[in-house]
N, C-alpha and C positions, 0 to 999 in steps of 0.2 A: 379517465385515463388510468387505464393499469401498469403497475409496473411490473417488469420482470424479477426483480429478486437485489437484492443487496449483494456487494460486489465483497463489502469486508468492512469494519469497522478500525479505526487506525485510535491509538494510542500512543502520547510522546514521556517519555519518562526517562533520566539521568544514568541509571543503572539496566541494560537493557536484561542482563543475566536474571538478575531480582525480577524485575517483573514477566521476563518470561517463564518459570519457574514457579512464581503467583499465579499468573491466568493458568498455565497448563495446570497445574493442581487444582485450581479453583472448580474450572470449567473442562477437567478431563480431558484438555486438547492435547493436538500432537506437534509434533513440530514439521512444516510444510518444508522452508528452506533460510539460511538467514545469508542476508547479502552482504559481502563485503566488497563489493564493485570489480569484483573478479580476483581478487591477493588472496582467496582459497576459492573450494568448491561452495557453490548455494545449501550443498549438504552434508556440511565437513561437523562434524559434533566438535562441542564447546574443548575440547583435547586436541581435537584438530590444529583448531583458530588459534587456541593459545602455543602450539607450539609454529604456529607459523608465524606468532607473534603479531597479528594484526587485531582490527576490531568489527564486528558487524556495523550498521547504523542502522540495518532493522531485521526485523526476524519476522515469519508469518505462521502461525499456530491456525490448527483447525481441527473441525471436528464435525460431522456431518454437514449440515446447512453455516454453524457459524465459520468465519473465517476471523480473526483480529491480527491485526499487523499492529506490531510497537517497534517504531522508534525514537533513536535517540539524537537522531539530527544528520548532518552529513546531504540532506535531499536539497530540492531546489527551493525551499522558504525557512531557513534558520527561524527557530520562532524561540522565544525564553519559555512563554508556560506548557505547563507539563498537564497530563490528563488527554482529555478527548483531542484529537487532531482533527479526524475531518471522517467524514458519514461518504461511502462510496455505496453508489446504485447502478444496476444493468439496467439497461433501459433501451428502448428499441429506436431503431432511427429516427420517427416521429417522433416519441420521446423527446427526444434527444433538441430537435430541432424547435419544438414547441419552448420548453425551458431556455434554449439559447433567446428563443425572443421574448418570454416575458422578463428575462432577468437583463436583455437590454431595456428593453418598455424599464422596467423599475429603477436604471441606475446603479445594477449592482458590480459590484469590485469584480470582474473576470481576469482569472487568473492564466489560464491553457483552455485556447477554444482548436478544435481541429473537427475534424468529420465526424470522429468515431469517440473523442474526447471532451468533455467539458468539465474545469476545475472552476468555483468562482466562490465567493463570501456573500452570504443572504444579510440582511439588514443589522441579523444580532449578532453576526460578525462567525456564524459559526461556518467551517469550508464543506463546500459537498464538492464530490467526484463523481460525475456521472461516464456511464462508459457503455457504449455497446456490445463491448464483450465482454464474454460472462467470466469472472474467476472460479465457477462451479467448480474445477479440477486446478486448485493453486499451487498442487506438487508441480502439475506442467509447465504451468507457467511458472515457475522456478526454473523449471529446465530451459523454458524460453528466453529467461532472462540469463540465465549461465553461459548458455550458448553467443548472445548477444556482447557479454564482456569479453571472452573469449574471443569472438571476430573485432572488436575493438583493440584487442591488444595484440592481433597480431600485424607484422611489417607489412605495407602494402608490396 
């Protein structure tokens, strides 16, 4: 079985400014978009956000093939440790479908199963995200997710 490509690698850390700041120096990235569940733009610079007086709770850096996301909490699994969160992979429907049955066959913790989604915890507890669509281009999908908050907040 081959897979299509790694989706992004998620990082959880306290200070999300500090460490995004670290990997983009580190690792030459750029910044994709950083979320604040729509109380500014996905690509408001950190002058922005402060004076709109809110907070991200994660930000997405890239830079050719890598993608890293760090955040700092706010999502759907509060966790306390900081470091690696969870390993996301593109992977094609069979993929996708193969893994949903061995990690029922093994008993594993599933987190979000849907068609196109699988979130679960392998035996050492570490999370994978698998997904059949690609974040090859994670500016858009910032734009995707922008436009999403955006029809969320407004009146039906």
């Amino acid at each position: 079985m081959k897979y299509v490509d790694s989706t992004h690698i998620a990082l959880r850390f306290t200070d999300l400014r500090a460490a995004e700041s670290y990997y983009r120096e580190l690792f030459d990235l750029d910044v994709a978009w950083r979320d604040t569940k729509g109380t500014a733009s996905m690509f408001a610079t950190w002058e922005e956000i402060d004076a709109a007086g809110v907070q991200p709770w994660i930000t997405a850096l890239h830079c050719d093939n890598l993608r890293l996301t760090i955040e700092t909490g706010g999502g759907s699994e509060p966790r306390a440790s900081l470091g690696l969160d969870h390993v996301g992979l593109h992977v094609s429907q069979d993929q996708l479908r193969r893994v949903q049955e061995r990690a029922a066959a093994l008993g594993l913790d599933v987190k979000t199963e849907t068609e196109r989604f699988f979130i679960f915890h392998d035996r050492y507890g570490l999370k994978w995200e698998l997904d059949t669509h690609s974040h090859a281009d994670i500016v858009a999908m910032g734009r995707e997710l922008e436009e999403r908050h955006r029809n969320r907040q407004q009146p039906a």
